[in-house]
Backbone as a ProteinNet text record, in pm:
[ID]
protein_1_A
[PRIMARY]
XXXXXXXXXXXXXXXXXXXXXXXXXXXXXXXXXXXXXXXXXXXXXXXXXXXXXXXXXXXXXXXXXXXXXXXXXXXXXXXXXXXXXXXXXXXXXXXXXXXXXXXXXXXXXXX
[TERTIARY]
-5608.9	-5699.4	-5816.2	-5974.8	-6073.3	-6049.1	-6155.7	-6148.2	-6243.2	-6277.9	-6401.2	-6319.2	-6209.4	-6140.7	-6062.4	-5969	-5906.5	-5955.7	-6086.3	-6164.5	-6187.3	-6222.1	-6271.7	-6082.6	-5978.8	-5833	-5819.3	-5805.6	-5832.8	-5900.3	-6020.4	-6139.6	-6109.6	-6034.4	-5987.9	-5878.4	-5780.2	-5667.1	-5715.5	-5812.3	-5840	-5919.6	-6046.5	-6087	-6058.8	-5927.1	-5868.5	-5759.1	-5722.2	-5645.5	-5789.9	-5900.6	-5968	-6008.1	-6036.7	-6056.2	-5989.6	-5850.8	-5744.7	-5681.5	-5745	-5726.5	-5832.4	-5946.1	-6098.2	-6164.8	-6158.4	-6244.3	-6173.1	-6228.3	-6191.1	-6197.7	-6051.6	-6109.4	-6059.1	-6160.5	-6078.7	-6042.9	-5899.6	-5848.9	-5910.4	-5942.4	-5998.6	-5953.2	-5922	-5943.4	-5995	-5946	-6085.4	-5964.9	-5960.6	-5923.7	-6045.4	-6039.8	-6079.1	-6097.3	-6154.2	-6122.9	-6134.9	-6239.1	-6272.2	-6375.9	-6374.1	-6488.2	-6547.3	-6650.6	-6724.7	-6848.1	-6751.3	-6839.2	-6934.2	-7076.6	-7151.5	-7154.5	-7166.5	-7083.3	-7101.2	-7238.9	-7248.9	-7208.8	-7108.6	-7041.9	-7126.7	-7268.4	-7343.3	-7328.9	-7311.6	-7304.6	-7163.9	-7143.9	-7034.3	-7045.9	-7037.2	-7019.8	-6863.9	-6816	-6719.7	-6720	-6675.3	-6642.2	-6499.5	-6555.5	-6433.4	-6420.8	-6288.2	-6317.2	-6276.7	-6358.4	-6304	-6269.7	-6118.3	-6104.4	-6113.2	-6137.7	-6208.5	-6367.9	-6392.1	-6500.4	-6639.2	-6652.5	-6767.3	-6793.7	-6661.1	-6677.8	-6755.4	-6773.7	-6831.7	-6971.6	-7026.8	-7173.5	-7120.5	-7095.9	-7011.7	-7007.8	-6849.7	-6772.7	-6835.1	-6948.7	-7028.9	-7091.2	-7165.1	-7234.8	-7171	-7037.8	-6929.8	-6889	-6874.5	-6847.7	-6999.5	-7088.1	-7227.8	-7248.5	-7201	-7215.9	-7110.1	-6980	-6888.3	-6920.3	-7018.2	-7016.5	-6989.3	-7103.7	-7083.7	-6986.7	-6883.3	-6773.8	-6672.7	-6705.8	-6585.5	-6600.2	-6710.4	-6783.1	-6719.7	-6728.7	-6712.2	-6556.2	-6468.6	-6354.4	-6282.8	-6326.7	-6292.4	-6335.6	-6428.4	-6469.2	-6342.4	-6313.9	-6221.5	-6044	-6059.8	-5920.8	-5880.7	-5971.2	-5956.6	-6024.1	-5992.3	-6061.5	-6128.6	-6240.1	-6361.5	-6488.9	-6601.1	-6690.1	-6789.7	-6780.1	-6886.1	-6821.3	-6851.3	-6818	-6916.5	-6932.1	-6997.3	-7084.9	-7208.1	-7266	-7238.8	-7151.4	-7081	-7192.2	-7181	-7315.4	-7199.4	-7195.6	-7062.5	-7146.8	-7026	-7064.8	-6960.5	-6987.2	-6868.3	-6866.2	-6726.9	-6658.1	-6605.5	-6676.3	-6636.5	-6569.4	-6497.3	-6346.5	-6275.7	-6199.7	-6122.8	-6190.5	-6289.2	-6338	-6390.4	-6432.7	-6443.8	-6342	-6267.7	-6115.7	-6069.8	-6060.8	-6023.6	-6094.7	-6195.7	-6286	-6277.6	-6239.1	-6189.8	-6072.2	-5968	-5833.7	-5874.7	-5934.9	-5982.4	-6019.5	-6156.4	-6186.7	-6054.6	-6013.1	-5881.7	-5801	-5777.3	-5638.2	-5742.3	-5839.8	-5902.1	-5916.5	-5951.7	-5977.7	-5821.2	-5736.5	-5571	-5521.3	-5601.9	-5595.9	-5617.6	-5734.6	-5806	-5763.2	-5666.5	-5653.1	-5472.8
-7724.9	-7791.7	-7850.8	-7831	-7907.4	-8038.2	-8065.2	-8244.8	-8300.1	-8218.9	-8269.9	-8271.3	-8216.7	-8188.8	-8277.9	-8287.7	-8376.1	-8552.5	-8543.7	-8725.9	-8699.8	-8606.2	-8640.3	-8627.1	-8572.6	-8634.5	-8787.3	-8818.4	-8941.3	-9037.1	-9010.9	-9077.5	-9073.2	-9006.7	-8964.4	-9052.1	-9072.5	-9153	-9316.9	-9344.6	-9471.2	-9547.2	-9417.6	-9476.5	-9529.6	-9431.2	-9435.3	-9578.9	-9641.4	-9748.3	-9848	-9831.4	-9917.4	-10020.3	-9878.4	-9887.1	-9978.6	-9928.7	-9975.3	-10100.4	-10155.1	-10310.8	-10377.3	-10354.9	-10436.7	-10392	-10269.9	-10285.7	-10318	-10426.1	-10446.8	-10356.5	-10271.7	-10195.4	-10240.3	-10286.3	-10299.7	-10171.8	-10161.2	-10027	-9896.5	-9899.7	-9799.6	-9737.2	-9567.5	-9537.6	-9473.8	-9481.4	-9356.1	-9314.8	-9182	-9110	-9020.1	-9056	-8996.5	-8888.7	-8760.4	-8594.7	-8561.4	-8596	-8537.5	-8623.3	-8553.5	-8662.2	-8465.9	-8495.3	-8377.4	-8469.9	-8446.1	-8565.3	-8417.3	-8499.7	-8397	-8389.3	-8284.5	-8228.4	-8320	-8398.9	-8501.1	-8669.7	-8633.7	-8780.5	-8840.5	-8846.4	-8983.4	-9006	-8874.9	-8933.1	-8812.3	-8848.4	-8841.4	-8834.8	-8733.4	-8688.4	-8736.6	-8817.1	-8877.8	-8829.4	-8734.7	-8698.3	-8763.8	-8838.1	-8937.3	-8869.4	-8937.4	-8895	-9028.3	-9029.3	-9140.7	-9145.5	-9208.8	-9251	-9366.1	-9387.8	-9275.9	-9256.6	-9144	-9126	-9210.1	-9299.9	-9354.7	-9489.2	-9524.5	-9602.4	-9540.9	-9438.7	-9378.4	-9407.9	-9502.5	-9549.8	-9702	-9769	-9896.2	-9866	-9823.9	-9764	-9748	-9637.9	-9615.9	-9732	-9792.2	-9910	-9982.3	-10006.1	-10110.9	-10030.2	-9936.8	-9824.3	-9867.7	-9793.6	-9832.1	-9972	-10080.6	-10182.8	-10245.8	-10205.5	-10222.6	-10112.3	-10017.2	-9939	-9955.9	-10056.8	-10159.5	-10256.1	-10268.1	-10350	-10283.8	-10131.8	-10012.2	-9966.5	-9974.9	-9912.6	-10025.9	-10153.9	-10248.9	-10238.7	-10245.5	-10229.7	-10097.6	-10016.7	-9863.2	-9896.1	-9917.7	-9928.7	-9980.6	-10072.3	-10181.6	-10138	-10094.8	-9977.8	-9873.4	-9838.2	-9653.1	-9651	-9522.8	-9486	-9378.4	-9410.9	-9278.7	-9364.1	-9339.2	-9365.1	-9402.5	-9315.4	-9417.3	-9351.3	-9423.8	-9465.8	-9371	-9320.9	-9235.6	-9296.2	-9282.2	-9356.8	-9296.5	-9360.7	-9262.2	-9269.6	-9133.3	-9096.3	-9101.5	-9123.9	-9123.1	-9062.8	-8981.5	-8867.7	-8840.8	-8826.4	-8822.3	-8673.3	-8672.5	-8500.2	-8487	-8355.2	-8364.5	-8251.4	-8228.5	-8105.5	-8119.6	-8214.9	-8309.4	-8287.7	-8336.7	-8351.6	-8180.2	-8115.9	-8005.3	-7915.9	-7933.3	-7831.6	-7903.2	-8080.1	-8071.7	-8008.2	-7974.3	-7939.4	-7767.2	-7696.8	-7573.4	-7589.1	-7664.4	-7636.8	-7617.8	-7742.1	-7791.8	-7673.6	-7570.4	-7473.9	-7326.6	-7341.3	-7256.4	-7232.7	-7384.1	-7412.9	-7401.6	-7458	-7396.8	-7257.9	-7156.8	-7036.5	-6977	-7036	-6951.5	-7050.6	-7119.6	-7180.2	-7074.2	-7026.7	-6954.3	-6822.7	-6745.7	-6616.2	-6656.5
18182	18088.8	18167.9	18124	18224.9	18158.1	18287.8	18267.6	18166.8	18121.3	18024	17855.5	17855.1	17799.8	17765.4	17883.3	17875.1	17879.2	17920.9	17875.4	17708.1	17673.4	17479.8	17447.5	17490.6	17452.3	17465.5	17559.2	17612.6	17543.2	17517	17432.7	17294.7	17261.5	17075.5	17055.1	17145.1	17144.6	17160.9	17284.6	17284.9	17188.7	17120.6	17051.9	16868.6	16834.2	16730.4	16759.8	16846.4	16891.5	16872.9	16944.4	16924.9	16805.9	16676.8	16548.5	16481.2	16492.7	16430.2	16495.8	16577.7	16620.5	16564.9	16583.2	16599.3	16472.8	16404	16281.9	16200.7	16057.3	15968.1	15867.2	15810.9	15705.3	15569	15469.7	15308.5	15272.3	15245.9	15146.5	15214.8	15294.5	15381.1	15519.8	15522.2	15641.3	15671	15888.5	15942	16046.6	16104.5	16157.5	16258.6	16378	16482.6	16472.1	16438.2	16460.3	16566	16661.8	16751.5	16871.1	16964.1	17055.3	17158.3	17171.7	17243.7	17341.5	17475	17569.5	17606.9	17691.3	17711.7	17831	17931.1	18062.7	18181.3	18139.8	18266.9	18204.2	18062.3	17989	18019	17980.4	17914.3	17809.1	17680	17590.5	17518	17392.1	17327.5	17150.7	17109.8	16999.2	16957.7	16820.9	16764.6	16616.2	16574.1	16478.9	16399.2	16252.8	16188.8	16099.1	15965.2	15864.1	15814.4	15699.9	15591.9	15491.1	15450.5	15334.2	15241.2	15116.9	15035.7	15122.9	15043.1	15131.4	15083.4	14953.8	14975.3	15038.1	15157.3	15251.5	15349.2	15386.7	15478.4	15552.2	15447.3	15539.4	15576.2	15518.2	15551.8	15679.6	15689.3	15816.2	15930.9	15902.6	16027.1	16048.3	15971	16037.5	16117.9	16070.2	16150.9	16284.5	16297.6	16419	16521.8	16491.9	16524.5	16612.8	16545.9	16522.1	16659.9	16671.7	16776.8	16909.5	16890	17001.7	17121.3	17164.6	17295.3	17328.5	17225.4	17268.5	17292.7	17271.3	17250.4	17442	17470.4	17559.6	17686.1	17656.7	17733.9	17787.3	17687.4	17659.2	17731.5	17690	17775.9	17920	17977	18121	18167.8	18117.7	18174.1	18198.6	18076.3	18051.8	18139.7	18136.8	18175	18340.5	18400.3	18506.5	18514.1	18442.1	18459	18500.3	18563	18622.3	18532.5	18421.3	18320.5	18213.1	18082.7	17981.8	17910.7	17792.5	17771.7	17669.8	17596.3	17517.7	17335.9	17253.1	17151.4	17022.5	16996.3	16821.2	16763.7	16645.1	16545.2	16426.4	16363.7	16294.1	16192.1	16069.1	15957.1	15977.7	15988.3	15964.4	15832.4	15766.6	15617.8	15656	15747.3	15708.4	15613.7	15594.7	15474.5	15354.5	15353.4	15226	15184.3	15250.2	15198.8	15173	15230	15219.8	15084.5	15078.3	14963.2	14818.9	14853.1	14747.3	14713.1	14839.2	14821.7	14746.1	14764.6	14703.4	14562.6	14487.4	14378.7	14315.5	14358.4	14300.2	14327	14436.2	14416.3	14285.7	14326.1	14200	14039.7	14015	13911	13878.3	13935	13964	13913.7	13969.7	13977.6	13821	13754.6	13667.9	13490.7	13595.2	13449.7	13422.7	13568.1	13547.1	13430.9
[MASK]
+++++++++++++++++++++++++++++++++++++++++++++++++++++++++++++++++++++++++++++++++++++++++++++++++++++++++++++++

């Protein structure tokens, strides 16, 4: 497995622990999908998902909003040389798959 690889594992696990200590969510969750550090890890693509989904701008703001304490926090934690700078990004996998089923099961509805 490369190592670039294995830091966005790493980074998916710490930062889904992060979340789920430090953000406040009402009736709401978020699930980590993914992290895609970029080869010289300055920065870091974070793909979430949220439920329901019209928390989803909320959420990010509050994500956004803790970046630098996420950032602070990981340095301190972990042993990688720098910390990567994270874009956070709603992943609508979820939400679109659920939306395929929906027209599926309609479709297998009408025949």
């Amino acid at each position: 497995m490369s190592r670039i690889i294995q830091i966005n594992e790493l980074l998916k696990g710490e930062l889904a622990n992060l979340i789920r200590e430090e953000i406040v969510l009402n009736n709401g969750l978020v699930t980590v999908c993914y992290v895609d550090c970029s080869p010289d890890l300055k920065s870091a693509k974070v793909g979430i998902s949220v439920l329901p989904y019209n928390l989803s701008g909320k959420i990010l703001a509050k994500l956004k909003k803790h970046s630098s304490q996420f950032c602070k926090t990981l340095k301190k934690k972990l042993n990688l040389r720098c910390i990567p700078r994270f874009n956070w990004i709603i992943d609508s996998t979820e939400r679109n798959a659920l939306e395929l089923d929906k027209i599926i099961k309609k479709l297998n509805d009408e025949l």
